[in-house]
DSSP file (Angstrom, degrees, kcal/mol; ACC not computed):
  #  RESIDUE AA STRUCTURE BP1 BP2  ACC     N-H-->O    O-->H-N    N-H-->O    O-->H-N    TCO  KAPPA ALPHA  PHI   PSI    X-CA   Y-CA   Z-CA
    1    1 A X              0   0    0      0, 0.0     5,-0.1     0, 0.0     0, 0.0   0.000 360.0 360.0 360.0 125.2  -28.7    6.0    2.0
    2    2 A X     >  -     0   0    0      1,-0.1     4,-1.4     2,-0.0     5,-0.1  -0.104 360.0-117.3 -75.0 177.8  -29.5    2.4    0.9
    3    3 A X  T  4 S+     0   0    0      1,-0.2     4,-0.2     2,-0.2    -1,-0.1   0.563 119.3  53.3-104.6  -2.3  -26.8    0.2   -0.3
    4    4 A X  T  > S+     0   0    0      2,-0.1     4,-1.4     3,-0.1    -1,-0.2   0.568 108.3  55.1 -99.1  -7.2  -28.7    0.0   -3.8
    5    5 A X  H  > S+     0   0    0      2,-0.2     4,-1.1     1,-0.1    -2,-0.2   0.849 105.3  44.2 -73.1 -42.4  -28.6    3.7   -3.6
    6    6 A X  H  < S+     0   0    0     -4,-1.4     4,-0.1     2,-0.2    -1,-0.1   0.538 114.8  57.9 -92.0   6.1  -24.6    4.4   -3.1
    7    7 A X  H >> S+     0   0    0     -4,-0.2     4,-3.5     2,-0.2     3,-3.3   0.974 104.3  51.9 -51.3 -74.0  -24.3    1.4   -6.2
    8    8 A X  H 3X S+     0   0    0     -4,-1.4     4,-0.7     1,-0.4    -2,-0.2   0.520 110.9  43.3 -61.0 -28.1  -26.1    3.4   -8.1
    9    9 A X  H 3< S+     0   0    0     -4,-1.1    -1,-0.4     3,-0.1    -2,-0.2   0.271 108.3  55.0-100.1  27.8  -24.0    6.5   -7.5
   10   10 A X  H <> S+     0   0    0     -3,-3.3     4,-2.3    -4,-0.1     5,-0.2   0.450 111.4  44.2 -98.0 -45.9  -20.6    4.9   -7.9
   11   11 A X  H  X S+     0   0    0     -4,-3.5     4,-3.1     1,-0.2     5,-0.2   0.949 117.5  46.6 -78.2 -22.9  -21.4    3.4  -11.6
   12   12 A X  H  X S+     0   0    0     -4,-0.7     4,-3.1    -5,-0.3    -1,-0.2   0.963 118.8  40.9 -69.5 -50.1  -23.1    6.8  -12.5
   13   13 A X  H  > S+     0   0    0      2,-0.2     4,-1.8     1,-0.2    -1,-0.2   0.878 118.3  46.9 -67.5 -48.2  -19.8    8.3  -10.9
   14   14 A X  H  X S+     0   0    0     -4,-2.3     4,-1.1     2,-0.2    -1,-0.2   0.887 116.3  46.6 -78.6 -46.4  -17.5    5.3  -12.7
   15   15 A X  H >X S+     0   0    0     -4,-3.1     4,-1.2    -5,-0.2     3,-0.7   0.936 106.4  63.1 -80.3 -30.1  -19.4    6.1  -16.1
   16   16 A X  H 3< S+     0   0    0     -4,-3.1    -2,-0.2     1,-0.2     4,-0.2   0.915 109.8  38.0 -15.9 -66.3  -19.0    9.8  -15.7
   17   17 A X  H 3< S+     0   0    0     -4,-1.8    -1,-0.2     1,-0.3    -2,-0.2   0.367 105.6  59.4 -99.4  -0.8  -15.9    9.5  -15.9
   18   18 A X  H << S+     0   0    0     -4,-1.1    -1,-0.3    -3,-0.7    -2,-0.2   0.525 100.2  63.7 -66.8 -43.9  -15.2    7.0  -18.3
   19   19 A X  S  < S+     0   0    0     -4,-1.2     2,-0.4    -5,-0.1    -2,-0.2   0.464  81.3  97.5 -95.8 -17.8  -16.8    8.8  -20.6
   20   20 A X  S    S-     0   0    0     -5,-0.3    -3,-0.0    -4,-0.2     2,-0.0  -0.646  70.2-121.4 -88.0 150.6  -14.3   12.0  -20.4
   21   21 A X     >  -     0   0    0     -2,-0.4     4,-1.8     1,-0.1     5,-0.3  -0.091  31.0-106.6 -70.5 164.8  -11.3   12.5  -23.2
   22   22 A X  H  > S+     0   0    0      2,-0.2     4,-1.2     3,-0.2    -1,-0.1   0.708 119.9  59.6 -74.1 -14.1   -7.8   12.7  -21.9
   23   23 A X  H >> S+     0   0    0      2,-0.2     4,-1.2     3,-0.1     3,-1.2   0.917 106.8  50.5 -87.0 -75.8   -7.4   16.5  -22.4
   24   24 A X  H 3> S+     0   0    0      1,-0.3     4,-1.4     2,-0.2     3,-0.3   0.692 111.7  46.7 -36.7 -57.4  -10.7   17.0  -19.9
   25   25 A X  H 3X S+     0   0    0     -4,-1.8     4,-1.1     2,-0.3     5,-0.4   0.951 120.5  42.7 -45.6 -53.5   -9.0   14.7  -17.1
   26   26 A X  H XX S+     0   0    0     -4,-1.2     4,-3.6    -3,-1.2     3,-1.2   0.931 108.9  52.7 -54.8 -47.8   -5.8   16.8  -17.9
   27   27 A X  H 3X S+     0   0    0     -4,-1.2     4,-1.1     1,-0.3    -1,-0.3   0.872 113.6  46.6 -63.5 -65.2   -7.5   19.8  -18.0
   28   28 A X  H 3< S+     0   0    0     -4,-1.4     4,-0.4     1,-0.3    -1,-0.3   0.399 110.0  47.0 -25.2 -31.9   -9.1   18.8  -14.3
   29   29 A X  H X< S+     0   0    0     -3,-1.2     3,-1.5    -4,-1.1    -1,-0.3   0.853 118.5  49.6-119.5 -58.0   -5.8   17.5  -12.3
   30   30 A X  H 3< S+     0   0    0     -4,-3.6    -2,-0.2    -5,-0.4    -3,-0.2   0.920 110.1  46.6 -65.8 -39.2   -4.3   21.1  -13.9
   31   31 A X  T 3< S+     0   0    0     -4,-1.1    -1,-0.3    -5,-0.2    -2,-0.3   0.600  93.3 102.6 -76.1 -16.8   -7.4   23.1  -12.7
   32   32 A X  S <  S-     0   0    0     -3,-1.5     2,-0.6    -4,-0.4    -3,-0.1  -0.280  79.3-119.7 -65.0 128.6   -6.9   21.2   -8.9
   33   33 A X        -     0   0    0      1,-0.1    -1,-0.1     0, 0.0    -2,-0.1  -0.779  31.1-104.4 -94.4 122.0   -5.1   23.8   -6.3
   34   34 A X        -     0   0    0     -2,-0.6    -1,-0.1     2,-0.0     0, 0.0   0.131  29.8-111.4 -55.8 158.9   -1.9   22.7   -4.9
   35   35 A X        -     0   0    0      1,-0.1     2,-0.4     2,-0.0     3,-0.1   0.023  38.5-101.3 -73.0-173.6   -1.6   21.5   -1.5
   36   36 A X    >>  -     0   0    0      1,-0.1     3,-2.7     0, 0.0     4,-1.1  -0.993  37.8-125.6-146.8  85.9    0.5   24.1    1.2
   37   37 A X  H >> S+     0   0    0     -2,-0.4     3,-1.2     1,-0.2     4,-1.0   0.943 104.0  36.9 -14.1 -72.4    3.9   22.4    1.4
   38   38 A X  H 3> S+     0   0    0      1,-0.3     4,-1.8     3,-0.1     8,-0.3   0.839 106.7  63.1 -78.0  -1.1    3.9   22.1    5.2
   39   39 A X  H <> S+     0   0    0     -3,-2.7     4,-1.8     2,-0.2    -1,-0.3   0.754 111.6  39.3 -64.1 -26.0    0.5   21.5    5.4
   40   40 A X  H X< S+     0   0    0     -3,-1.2     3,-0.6    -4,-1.1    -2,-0.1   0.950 125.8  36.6 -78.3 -79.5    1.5   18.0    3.2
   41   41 A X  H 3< S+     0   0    0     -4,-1.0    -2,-0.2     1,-0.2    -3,-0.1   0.850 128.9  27.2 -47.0 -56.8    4.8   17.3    5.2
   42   42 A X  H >< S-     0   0    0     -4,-1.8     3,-0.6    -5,-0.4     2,-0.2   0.440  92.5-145.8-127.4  -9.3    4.1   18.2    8.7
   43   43 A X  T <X  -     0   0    0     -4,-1.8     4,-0.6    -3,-0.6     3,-0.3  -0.440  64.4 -20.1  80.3-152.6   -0.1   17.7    9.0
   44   44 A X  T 34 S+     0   0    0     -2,-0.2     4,-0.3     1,-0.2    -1,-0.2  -0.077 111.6  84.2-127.2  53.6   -2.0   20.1   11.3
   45   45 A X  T <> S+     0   0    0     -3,-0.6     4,-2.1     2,-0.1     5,-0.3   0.581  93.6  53.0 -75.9 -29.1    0.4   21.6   13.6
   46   46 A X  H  > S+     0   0    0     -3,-0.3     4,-2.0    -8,-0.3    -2,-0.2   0.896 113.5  40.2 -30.0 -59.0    1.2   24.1   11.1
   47   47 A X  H  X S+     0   0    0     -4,-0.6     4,-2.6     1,-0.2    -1,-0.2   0.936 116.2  51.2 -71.6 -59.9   -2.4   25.1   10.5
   48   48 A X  H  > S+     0   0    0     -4,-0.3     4,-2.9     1,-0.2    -1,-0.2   0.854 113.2  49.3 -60.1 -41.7   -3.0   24.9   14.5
   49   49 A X  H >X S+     0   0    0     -4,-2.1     4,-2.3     2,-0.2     3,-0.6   0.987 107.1  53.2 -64.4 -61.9    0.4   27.3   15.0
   50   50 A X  H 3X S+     0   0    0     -4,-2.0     4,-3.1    -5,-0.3    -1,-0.2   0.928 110.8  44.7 -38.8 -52.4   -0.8   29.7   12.6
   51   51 A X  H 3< S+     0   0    0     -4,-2.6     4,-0.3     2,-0.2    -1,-0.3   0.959 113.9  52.4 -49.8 -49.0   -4.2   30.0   14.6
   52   52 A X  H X< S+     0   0    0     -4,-2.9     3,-0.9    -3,-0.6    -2,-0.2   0.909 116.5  44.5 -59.1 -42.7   -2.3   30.2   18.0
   53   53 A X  H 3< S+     0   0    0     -4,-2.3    -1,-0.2     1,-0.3    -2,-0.2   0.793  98.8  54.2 -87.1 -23.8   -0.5   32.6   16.7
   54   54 A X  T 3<        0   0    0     -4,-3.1    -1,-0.3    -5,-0.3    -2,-0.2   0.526 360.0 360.0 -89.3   0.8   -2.4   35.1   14.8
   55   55 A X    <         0   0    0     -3,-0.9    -1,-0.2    -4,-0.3    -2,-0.2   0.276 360.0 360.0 -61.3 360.0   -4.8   35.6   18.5
């Protein structure tokens, strides 16, 4: 990817999104699936225990 390439899809990205109402952004961040609590807090030993464990 050329550096006039990822411009060109950052202001397309920038005007995208500029261009949406405040109820679509809302509507977006509401539609977003929450994170795994101890995935957030603790990283991936959780994930990696779960794996160990379920073998």
């Amino acid at each position: 990817m050329t550096h006039q390439d990822y411009v060109k899809f950052l202001t397309e990205q920038l005007v995208l999104r500029m261009d949406q109402t405040k109820q679509d952004k809302q509507k977006n961040k509401d539609e977003k699936t929450p994170d795994i609590l101890s995935n957030t807090w603790f990283g991936i030993f959780p994930i990696s225990w779960k794996i160990l464990t379920k073998k």
